[in-house]
Backbone atoms as SQL, in Angstrom:
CREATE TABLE atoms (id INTEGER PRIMARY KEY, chain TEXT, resi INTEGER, resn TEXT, atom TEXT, x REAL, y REAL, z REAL);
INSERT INTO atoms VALUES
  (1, 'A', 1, 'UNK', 'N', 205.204, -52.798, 189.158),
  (2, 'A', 1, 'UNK', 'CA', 204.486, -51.879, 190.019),
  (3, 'A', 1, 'UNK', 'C', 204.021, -52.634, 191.262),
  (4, 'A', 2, 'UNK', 'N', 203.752, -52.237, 192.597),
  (5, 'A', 2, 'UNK', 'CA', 203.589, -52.716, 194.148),
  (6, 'A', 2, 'UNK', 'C', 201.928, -51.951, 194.000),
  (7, 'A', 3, 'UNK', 'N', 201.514, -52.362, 195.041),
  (8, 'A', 3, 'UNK', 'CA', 200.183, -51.493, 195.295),
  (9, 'A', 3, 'UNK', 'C', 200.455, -51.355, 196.603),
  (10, 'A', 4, 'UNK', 'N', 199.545, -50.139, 197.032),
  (11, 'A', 4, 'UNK', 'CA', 199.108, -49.686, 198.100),
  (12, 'A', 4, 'UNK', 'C', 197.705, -49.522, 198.464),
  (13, 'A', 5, 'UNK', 'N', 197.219, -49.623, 199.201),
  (14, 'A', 5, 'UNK', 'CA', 195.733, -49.438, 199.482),
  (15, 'A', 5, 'UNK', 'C', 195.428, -48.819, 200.840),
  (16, 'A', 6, 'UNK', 'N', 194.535, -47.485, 200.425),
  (17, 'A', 6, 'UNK', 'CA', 194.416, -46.699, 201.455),
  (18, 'A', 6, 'UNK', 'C', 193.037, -46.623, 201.130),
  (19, 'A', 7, 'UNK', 'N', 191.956, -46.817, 202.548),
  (20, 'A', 7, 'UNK', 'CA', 190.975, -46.383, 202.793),
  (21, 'A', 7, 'UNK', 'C', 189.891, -47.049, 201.273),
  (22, 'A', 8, 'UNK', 'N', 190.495, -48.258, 201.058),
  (23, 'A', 8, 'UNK', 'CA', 189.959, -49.039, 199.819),
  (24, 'A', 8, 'UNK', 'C', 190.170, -48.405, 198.577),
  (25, 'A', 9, 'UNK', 'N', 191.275, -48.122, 198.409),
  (26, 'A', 9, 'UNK', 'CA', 191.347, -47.097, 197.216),
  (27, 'A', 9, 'UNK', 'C', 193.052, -47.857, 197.173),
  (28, 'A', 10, 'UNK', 'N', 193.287, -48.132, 195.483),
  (29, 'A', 10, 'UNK', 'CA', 194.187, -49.054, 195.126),
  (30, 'A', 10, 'UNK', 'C', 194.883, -47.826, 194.602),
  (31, 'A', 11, 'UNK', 'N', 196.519, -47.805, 195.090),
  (32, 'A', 11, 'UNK', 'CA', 197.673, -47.151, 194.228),
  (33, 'A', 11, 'UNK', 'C', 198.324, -47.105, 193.602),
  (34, 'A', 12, 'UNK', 'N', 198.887, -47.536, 192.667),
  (35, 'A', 12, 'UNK', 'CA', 199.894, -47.974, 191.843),
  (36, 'A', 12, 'UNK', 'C', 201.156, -47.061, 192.130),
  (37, 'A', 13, 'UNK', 'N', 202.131, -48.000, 192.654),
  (38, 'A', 13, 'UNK', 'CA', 203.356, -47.260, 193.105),
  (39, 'A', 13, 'UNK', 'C', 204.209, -48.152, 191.925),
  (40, 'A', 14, 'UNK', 'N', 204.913, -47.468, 191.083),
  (41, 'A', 14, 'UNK', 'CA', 206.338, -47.515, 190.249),
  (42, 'A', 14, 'UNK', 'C', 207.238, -47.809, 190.999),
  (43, 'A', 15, 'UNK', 'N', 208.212, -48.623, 190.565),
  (44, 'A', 15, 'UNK', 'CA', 209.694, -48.975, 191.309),
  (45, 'A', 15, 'UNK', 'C', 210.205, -47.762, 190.237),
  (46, 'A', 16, 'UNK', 'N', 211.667, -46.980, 191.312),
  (47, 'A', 16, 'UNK', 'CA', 212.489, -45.963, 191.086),
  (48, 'A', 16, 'UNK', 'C', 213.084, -46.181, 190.113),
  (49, 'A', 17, 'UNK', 'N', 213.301, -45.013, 189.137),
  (50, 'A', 17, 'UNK', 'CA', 214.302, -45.181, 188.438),
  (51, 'A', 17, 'UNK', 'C', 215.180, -43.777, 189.043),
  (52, 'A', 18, 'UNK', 'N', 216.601, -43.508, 188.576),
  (53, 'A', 18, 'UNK', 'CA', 216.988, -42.352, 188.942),
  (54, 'A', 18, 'UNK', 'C', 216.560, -41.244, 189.489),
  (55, 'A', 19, 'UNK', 'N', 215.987, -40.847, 188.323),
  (56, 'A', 19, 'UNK', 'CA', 215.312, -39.527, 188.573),
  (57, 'A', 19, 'UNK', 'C', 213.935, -39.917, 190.182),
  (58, 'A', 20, 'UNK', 'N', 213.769, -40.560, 190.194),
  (59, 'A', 20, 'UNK', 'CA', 212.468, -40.924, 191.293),
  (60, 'A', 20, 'UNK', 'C', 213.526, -41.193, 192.780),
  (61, 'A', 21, 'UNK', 'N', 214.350, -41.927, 192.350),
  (62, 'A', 21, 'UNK', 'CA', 215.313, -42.096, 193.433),
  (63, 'A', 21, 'UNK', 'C', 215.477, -40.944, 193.952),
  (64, 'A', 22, 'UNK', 'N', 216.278, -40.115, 193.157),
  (65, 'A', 22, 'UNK', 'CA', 216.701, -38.586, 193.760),
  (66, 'A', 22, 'UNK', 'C', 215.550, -37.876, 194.747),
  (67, 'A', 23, 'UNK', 'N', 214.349, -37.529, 193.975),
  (68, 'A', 23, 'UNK', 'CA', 213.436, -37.097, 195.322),
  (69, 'A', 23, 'UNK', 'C', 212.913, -37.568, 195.843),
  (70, 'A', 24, 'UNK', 'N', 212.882, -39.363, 195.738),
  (71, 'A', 24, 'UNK', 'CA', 212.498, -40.154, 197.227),
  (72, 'A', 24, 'UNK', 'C', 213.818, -39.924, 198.351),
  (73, 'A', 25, 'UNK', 'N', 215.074, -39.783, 198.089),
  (74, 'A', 25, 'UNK', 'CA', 216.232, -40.097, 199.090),
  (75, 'A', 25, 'UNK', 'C', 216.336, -39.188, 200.158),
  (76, 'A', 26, 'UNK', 'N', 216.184, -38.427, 199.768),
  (77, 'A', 26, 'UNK', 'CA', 215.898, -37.841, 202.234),
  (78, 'A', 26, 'UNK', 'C', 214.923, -38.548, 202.469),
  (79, 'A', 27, 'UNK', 'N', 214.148, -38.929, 201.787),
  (80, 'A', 27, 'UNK', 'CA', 212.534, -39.597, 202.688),
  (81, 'A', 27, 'UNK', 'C', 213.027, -41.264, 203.329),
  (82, 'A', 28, 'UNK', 'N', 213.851, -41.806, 201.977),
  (83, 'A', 28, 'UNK', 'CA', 214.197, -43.257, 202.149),
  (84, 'A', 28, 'UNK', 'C', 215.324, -43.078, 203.243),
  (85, 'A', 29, 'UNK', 'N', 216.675, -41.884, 203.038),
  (86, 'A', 29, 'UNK', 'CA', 217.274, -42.000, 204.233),
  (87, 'A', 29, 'UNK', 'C', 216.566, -41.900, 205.384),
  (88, 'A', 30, 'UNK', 'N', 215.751, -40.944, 205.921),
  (89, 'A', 30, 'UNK', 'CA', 215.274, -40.444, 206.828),
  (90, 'A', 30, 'UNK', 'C', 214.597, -42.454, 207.565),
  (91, 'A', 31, 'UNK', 'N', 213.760, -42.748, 206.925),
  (92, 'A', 31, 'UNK', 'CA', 212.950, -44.082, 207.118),
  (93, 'A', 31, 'UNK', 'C', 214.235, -45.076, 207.673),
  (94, 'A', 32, 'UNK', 'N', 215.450, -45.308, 206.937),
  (95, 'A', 32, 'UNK', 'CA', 216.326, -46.380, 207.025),
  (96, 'A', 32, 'UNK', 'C', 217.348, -45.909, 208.656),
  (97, 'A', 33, 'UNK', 'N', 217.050, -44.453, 208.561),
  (98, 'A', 33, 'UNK', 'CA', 217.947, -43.688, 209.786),
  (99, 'A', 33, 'UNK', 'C', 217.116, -44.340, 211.119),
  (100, 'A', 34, 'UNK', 'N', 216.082, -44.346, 210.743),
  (101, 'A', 34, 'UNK', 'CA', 215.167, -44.900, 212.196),
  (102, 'A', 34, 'UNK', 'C', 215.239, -46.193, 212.306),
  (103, 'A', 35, 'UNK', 'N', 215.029, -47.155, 211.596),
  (104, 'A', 35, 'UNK', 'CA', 214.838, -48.401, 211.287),
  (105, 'A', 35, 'UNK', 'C', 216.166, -48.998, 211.970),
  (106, 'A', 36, 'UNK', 'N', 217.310, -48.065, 211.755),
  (107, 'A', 36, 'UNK', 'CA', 218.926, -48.670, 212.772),
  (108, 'A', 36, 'UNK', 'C', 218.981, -48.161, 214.135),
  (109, 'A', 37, 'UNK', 'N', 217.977, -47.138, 214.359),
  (110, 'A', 37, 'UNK', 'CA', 218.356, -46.660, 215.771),
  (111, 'A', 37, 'UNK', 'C', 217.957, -47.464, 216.668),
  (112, 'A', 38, 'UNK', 'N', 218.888, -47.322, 217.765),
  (113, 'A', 38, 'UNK', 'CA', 218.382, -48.212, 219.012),
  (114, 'A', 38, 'UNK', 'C', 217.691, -47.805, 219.610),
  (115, 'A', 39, 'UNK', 'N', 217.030, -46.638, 219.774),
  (116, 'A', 39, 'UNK', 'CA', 215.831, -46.419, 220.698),
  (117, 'A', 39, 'UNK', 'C', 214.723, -46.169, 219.663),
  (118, 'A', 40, 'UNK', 'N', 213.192, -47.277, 220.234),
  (119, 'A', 40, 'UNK', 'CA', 211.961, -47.495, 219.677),
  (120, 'A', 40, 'UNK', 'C', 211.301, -46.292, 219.173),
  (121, 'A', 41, 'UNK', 'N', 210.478, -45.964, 218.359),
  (122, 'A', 41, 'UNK', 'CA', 209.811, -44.702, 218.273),
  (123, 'A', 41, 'UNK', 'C', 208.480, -44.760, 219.332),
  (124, 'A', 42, 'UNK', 'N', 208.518, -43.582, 220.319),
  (125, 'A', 42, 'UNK', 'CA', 207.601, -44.135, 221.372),
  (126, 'A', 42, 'UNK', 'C', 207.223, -42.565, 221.332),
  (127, 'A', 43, 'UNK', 'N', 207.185, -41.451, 220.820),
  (128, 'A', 43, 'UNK', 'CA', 205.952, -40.490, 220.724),
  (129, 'A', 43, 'UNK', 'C', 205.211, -40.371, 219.543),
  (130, 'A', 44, 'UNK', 'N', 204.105, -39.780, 219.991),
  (131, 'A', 44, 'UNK', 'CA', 203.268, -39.444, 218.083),
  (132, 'A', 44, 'UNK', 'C', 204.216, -38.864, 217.148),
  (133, 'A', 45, 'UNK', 'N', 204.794, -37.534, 218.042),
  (134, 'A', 45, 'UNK', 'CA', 205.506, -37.004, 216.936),
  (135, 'A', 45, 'UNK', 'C', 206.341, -37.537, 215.863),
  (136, 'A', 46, 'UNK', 'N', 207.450, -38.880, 216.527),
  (137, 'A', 46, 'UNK', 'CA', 208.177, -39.346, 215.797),
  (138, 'A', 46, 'UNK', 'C', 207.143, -40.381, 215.002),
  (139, 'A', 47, 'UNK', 'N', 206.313, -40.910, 215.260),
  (140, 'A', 47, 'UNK', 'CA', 205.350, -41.262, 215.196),
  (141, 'A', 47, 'UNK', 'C', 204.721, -41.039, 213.654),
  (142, 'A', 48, 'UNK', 'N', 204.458, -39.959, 213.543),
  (143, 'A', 48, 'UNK', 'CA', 203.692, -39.029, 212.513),
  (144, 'A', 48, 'UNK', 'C', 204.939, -38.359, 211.769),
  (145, 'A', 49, 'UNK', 'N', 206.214, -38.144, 211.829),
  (146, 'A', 49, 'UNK', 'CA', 207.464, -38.280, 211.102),
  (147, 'A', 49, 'UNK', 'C', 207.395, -39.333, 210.175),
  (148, 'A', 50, 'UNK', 'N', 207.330, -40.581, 210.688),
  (149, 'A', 50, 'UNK', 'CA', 207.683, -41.637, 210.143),
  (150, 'A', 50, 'UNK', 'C', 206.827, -41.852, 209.066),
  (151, 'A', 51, 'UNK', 'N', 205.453, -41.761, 209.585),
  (152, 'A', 51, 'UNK', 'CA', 204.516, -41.943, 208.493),
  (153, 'A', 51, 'UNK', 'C', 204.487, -40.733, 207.086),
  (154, 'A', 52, 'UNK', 'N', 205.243, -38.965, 207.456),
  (155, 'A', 52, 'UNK', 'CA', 205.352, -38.597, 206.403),
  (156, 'A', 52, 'UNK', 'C', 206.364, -39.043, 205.485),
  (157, 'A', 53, 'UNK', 'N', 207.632, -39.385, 206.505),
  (158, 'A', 53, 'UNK', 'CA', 208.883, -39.873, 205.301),
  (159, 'A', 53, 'UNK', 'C', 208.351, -41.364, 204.181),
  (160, 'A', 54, 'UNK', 'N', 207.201, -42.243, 204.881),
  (161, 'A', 54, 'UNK', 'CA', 206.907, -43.321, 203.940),
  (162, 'A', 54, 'UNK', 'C', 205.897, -42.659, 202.432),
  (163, 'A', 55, 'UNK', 'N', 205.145, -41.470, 203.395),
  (164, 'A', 55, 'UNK', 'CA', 204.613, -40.514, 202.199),
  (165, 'A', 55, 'UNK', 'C', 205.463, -40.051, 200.894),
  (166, 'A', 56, 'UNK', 'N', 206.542, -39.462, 201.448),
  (167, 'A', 56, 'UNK', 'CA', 207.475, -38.830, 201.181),
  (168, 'A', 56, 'UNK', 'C', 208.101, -39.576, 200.026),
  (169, 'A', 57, 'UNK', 'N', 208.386, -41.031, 200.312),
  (170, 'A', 57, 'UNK', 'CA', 209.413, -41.920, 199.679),
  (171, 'A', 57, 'UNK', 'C', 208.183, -42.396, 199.053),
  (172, 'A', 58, 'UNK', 'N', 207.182, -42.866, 198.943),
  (173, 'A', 58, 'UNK', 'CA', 206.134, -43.358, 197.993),
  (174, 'A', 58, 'UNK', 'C', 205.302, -42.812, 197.060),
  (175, 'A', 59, 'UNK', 'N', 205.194, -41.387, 197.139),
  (176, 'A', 59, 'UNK', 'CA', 204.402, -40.196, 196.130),
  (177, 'A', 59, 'UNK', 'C', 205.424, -40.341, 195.124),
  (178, 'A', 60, 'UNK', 'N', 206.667, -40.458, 194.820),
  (179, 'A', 60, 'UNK', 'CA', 206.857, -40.011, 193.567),
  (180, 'A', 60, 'UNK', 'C', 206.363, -41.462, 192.501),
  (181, 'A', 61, 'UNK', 'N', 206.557, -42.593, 192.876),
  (182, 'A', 61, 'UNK', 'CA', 206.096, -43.891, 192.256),
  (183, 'A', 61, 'UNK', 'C', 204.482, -43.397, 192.453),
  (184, 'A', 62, 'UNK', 'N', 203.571, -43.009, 193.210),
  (185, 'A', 62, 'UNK', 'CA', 202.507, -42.936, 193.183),
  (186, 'A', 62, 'UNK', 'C', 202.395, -41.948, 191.816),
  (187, 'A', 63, 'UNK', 'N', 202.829, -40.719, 191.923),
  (188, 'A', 63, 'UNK', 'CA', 202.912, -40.124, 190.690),
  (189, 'A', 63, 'UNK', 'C', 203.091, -40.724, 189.488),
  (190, 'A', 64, 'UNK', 'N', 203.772, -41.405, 189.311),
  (191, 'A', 64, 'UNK', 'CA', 203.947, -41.989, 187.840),
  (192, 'A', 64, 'UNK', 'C', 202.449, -42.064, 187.333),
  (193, 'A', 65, 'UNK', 'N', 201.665, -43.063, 187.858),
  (194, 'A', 65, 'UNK', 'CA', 200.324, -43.477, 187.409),
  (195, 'A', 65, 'UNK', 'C', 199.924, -42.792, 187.268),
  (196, 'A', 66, 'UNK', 'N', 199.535, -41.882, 188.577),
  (197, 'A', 66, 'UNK', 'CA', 198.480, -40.457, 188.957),
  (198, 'A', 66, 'UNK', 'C', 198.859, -39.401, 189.248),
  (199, 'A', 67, 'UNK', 'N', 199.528, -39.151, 188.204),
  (200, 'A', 67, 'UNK', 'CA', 200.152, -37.653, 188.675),
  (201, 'A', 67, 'UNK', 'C', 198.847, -36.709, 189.549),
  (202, 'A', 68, 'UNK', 'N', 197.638, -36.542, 189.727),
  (203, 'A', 68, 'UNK', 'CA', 196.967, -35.861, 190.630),
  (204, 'A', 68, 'UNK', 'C', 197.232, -36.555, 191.876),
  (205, 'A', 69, 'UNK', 'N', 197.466, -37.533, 192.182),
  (206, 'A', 69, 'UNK', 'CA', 197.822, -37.736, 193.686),
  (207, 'A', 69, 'UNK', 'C', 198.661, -36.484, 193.908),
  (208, 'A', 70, 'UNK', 'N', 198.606, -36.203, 195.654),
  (209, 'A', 70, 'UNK', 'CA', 199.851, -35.107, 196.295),
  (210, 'A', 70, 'UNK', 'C', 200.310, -35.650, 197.497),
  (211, 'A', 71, 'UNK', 'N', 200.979, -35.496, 197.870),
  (212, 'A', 71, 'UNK', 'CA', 201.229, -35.301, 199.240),
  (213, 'A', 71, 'UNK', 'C', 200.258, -34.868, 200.005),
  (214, 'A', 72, 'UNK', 'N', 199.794, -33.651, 199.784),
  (215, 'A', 72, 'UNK', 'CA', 198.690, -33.362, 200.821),
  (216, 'A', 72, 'UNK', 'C', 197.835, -34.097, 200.910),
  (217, 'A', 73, 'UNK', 'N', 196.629, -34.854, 200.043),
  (218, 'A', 73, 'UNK', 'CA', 195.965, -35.651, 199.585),
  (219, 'A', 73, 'UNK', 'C', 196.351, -36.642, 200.579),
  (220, 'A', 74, 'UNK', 'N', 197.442, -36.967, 200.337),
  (221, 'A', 74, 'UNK', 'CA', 197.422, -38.617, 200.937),
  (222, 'A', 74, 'UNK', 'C', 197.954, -38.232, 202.516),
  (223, 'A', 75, 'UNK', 'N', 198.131, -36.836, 202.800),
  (224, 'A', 75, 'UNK', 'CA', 198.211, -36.947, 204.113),
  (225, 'A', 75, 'UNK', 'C', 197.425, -36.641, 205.377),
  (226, 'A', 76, 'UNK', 'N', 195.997, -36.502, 203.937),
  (227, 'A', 76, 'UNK', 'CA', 194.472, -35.944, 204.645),
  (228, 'A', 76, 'UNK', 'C', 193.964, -37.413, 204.323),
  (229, 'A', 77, 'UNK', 'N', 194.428, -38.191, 204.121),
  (230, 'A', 77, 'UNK', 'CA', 193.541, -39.519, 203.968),
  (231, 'A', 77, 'UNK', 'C', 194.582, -40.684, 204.493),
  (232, 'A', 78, 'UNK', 'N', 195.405, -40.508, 204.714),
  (233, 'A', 78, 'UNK', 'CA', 196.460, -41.590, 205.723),
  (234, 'A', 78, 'UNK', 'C', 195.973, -40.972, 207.568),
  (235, 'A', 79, 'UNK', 'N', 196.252, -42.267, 207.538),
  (236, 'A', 79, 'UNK', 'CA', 195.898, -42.563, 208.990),
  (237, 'A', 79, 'UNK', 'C', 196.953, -43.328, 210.044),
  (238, 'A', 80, 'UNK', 'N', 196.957, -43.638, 210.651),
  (239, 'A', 80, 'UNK', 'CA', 197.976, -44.032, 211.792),
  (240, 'A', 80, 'UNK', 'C', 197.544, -45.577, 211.623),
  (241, 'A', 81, 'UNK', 'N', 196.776, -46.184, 211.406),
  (242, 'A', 81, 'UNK', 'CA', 195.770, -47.375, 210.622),
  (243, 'A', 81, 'UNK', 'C', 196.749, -47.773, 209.676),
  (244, 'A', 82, 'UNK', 'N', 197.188, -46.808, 208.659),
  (245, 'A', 82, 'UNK', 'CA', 197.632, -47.514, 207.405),
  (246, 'A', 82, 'UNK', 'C', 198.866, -47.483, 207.808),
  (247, 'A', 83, 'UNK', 'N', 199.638, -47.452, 208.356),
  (248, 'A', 83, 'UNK', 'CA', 201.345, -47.937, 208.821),
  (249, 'A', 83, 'UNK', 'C', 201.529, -49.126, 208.046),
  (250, 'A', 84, 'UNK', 'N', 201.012, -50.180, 208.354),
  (251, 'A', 84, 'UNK', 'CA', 200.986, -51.629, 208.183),
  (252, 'A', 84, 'UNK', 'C', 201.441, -51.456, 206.477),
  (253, 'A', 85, 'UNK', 'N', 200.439, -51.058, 205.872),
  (254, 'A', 85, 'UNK', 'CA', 200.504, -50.967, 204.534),
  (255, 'A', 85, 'UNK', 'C', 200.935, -49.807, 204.033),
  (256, 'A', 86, 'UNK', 'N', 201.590, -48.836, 204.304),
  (257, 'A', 86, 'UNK', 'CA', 202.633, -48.229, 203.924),
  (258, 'A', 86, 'UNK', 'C', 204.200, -48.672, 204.106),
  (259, 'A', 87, 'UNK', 'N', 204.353, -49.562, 205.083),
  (260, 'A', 87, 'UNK', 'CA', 205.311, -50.134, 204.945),
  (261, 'A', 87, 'UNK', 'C', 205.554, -50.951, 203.855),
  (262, 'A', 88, 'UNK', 'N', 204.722, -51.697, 204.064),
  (263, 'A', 88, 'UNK', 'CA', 204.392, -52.998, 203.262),
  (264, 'A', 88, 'UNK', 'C', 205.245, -52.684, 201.347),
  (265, 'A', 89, 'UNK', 'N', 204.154, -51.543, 201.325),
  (266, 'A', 89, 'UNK', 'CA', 204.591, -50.581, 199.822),
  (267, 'A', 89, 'UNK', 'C', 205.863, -50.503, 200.161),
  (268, 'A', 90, 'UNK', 'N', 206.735, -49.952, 201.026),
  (269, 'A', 90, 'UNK', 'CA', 207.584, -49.307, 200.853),
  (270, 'A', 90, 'UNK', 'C', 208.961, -50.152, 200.364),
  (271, 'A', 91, 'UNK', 'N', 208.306, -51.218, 201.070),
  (272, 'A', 91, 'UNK', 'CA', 209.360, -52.266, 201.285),
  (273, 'A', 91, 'UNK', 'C', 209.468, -52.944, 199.336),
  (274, 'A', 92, 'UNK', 'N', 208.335, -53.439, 198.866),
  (275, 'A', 92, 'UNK', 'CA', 207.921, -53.947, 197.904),
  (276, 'A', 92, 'UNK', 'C', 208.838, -52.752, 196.816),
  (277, 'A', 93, 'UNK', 'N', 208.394, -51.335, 197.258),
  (278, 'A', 93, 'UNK', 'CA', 208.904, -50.911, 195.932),
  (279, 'A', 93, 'UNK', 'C', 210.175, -50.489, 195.972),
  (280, 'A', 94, 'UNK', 'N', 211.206, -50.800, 196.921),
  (281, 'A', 94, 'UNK', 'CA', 212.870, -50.883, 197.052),
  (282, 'A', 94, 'UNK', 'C', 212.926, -52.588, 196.446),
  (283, 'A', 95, 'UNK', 'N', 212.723, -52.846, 196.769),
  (284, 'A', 95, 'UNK', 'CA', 213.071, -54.456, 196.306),
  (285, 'A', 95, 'UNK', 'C', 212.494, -54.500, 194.475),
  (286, 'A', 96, 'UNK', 'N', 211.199, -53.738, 194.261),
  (287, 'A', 96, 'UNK', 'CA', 210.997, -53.511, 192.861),
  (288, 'A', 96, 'UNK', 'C', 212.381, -53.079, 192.031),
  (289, 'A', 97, 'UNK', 'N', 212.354, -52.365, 192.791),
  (290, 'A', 97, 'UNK', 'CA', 213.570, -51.145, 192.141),
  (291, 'A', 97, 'UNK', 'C', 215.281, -51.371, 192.321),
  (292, 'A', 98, 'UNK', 'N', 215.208, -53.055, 193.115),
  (293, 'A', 98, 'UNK', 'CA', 216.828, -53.243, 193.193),
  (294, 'A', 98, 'UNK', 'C', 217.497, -53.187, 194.087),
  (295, 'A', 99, 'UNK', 'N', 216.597, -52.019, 195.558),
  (296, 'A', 99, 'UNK', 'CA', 217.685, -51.998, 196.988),
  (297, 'A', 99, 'UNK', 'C', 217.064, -52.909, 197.701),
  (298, 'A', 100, 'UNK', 'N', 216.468, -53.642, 198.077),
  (299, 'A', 100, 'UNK', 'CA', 216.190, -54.480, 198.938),
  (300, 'A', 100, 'UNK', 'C', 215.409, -55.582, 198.235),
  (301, 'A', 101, 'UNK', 'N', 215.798, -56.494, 199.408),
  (302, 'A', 101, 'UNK', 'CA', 214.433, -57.996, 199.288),
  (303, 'A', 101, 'UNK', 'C', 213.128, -57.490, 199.780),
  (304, 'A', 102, 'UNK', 'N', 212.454, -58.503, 198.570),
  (305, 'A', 102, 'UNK', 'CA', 211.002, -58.241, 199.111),
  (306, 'A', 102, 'UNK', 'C', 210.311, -59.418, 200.059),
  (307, 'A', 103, 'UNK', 'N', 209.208, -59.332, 200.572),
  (308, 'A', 103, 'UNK', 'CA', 209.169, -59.999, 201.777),
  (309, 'A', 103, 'UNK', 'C', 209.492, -61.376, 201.721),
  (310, 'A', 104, 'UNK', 'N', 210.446, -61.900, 202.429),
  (311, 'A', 104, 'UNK', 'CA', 210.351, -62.820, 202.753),
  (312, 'A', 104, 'UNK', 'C', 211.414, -63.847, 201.504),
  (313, 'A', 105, 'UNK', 'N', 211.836, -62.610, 200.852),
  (314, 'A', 105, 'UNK', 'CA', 213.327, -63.411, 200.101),
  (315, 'A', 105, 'UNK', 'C', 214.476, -62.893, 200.350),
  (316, 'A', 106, 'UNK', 'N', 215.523, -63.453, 199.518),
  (317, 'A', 106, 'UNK', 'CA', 216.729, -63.104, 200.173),
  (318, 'A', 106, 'UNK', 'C', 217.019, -62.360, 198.591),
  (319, 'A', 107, 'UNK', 'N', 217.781, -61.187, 199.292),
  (320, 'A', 107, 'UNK', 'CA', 218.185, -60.152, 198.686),
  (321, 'A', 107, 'UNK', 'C', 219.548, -60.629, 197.527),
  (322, 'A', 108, 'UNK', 'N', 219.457, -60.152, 196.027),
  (323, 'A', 108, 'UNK', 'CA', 220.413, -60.841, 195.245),
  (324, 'A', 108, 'UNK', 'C', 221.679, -60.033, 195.844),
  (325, 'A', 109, 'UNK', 'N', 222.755, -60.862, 195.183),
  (326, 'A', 109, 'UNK', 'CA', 223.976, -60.646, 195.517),
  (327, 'A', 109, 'UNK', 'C', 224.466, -59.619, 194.720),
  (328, 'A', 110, 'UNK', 'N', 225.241, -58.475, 195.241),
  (329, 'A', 110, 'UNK', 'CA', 225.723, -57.376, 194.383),
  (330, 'A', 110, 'UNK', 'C', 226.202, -57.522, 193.385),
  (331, 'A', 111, 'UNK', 'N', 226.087, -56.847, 192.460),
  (332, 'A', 111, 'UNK', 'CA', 227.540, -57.699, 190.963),
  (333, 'A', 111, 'UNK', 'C', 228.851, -57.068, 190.915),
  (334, 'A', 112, 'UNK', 'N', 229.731, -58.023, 191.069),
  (335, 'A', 112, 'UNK', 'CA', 230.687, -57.251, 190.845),
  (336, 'A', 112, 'UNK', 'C', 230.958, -56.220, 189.748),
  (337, 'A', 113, 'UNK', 'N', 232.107, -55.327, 189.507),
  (338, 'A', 113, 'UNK', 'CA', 232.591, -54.530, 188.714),
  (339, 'A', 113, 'UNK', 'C', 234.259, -54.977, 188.549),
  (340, 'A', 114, 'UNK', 'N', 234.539, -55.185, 187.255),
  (341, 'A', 114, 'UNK', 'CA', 235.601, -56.179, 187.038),
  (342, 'A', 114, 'UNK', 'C', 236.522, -54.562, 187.351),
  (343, 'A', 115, 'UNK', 'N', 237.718, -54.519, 187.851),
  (344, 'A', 115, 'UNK', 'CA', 238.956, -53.853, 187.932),
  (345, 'A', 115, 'UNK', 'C', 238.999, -53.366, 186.234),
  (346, 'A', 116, 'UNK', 'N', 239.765, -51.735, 185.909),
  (347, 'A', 116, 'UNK', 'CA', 239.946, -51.114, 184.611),
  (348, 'A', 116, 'UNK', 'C', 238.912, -50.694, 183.707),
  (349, 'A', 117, 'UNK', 'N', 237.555, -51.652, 184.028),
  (350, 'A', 117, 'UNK', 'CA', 236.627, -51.532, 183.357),
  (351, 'A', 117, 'UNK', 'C', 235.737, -49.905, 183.223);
C-alpha cells in the first residue's frame, strides 16, 4: 500500500489488481496522454482535469481501505496545493502494482513469454 495525505489526513491507496485496473484506465490513460504531450498544461481548466483524472485513477485503491471515501469527498477537500502529492501517490501506486518505477529506480525488465507456451 502507498499513502497519500490530504489536508493531514493519511490514505491508504492499494496497488491494482485487475479488477481496480479496469476502472482506474481512462483516468491512468487520460494522466499518461498529457504527461507525452508537447504542449505544457497552462490553463486551470486543463489544470483541474488533471487533478480529477489523478482522483479518478487513485479512489479505487483508496476504496479498498475506505470504501466511504468518494470522489466527491476528495474533490471537496483536494486542492490545487495537493498536486505534489497526488502525483507522488500516483506514481508509487503504478510502480506498487507493476507499471512503472517508483521514484527514483529503474523500472524491472519485462519477462519474456517463451514462443508455443
Amino acid at each position: 500500500m502507498t499513502k497519500l495525505i490530504i489536508g493531514g489526513r493519511d490514505f491508504e491507496v492499494a496497488p491494482y489488481k485487475i479488477k481496480q485496473l479496469r476502472l482506474a484506465a481512462p483516468s491512468i490513460d487520460a494522466i499518461n496522454a498529457r504527461a507525452g504531450a508537447d504542449t505544457p498544461i497552462t490553463t486551470l481548466t486543463e489544470m483541474t482535469a488533471m487533478l480529477v483524472d489523478f482522483i479518478g485513477a487513485l479512489i479505487v485503491g483508496i476504496q479498498i481501505a475506505d470504501p466511504t471515501i468518494t470522489v466527491d469527498w476528495l474533490e471537496e477537500n483536494i486542492g490545487l496545493g495537493d498536486m505534489a502529492a497526488l502525483q507522488r501517490s500516483f506514481k508509487d501506486v503504478m510502480a506498487a502494482s507493476g507499471m512503472a518505477a517508483a521514484s527514483g529506480e529503474a523500472a524491472a525488465p519485462p519477462v519474456p513469454v517463451a514462443d508455443g507456451a
